[in-house]
C-alpha positions in Angstrom: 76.6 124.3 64.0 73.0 125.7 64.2 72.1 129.3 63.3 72.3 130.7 67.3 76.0 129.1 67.0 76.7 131.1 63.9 75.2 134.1 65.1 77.7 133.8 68.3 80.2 133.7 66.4 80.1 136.6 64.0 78.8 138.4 67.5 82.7 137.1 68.5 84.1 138.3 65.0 82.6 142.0 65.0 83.8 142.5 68.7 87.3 141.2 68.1 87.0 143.9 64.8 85.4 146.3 66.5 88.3 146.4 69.7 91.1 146.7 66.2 89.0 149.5 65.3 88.4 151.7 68.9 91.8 150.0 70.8 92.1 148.4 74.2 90.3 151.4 76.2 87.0 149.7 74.7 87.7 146.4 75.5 85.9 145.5 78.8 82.9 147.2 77.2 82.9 144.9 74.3 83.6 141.9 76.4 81.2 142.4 78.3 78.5 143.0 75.4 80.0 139.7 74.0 79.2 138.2 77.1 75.6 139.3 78.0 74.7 138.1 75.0 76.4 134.6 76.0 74.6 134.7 79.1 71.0 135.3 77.0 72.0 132.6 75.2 72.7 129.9 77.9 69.6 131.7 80.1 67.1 131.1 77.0 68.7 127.3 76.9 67.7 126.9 80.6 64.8 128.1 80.3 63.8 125.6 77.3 64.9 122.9 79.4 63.1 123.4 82.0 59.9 124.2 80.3 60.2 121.1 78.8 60.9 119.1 81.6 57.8 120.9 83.2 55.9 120.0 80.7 57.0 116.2 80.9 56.4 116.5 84.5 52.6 117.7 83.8 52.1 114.9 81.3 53.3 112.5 83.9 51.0 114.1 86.1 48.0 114.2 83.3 48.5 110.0 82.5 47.9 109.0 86.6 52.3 109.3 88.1 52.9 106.5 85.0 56.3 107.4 83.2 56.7 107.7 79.5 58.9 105.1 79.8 56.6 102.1 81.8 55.5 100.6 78.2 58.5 99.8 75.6 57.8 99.5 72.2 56.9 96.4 70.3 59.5 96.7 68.1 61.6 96.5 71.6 59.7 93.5 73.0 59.4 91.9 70.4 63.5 92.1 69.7 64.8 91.1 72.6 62.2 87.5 72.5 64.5 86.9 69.0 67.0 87.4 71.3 66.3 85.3 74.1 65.3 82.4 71.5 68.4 82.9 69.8 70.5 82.6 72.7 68.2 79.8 73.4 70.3 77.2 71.1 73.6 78.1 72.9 72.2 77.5 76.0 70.6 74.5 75.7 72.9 72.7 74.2 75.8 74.2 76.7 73.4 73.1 79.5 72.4 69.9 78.3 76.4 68.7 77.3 77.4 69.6 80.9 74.6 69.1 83.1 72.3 66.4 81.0 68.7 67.1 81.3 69.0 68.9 85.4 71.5 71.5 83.0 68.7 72.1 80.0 66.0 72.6 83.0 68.2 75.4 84.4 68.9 76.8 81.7 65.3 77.1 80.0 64.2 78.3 83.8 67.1 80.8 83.5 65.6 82.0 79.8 62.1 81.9 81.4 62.7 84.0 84.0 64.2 86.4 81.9 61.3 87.0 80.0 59.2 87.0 82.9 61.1 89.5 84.0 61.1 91.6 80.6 57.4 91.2 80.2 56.8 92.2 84.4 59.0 95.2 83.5 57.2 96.4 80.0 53.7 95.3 80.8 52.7 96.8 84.3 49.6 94.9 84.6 51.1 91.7 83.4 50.6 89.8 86.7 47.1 91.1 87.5 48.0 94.2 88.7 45.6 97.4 88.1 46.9 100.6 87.7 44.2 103.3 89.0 43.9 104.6 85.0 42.4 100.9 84.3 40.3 101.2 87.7 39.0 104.2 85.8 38.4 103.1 82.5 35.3 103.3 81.1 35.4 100.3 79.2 34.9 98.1 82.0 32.7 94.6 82.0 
């Protein structure tokens, strides 16, 4: 529970007191306090939300429409190729028992194309494809 929480709640506490105190003729006026502070609350909320979200809109904007999210890690790349060659063993040997060497071609192709895919996914330019931020690069030849 964080401070704004806490502060609700002994906003909840001193009403409940405070209609033990005056009786039920005060009641809607305390309720209603109680809940335009709720409303401030949830309004100041929104409005964080979507001042961040503008602001990750703008930085989309700022880095030429690429998404924060077009380049993983390399902690994240690099995991899932221990992965694959993990899973690598199992397959092999699974498609080598039942399919003999046609069987350990599919299933390497199958592992390939994975990472292919992986790689297309995490690496835009990967397969010689310019975004217009490398097109604009000053570090060109």
């Amino acid at each position: 529970m964080d401070a704004r929480d806490a502060d609700l709640k002994k906003d909840l506490d001193a009403g409940l007191r405070a209609r033990k105190e005056l009786g039920e003729e005060y009641e809607s006026a305390l309720i209603e306090s109680f809940l335009e502070k709720v409303d401030q609350r949830i309004d100041s909320t929104i409005d964080r939300r979507v001042r961040r979200q503008l602001a990750e809109q703008q930085m989309v904007v700022a880095r030429g429409s690429q998404s924060p999210r077009a380049t993983d890690s390399w902690a994240e790349r690099f995991g899932f190729g221990i992965v694959s060659l993990v899973l690598a063993v199992p397959l092999s040997a699974i498609g080598g028992a039942l399919g003999g060497r046609a069987g350990l071609l599919i299933a390497w192709l199958g592992i390939v194309g994975v990472n292919v895919a992986q790689a297309a996914r995490t690496s835009p330019g990967f397969f010689g494809r310019r975004g217009r931020a490398a097109e604009d690069s000053d570090w060109r030849d």
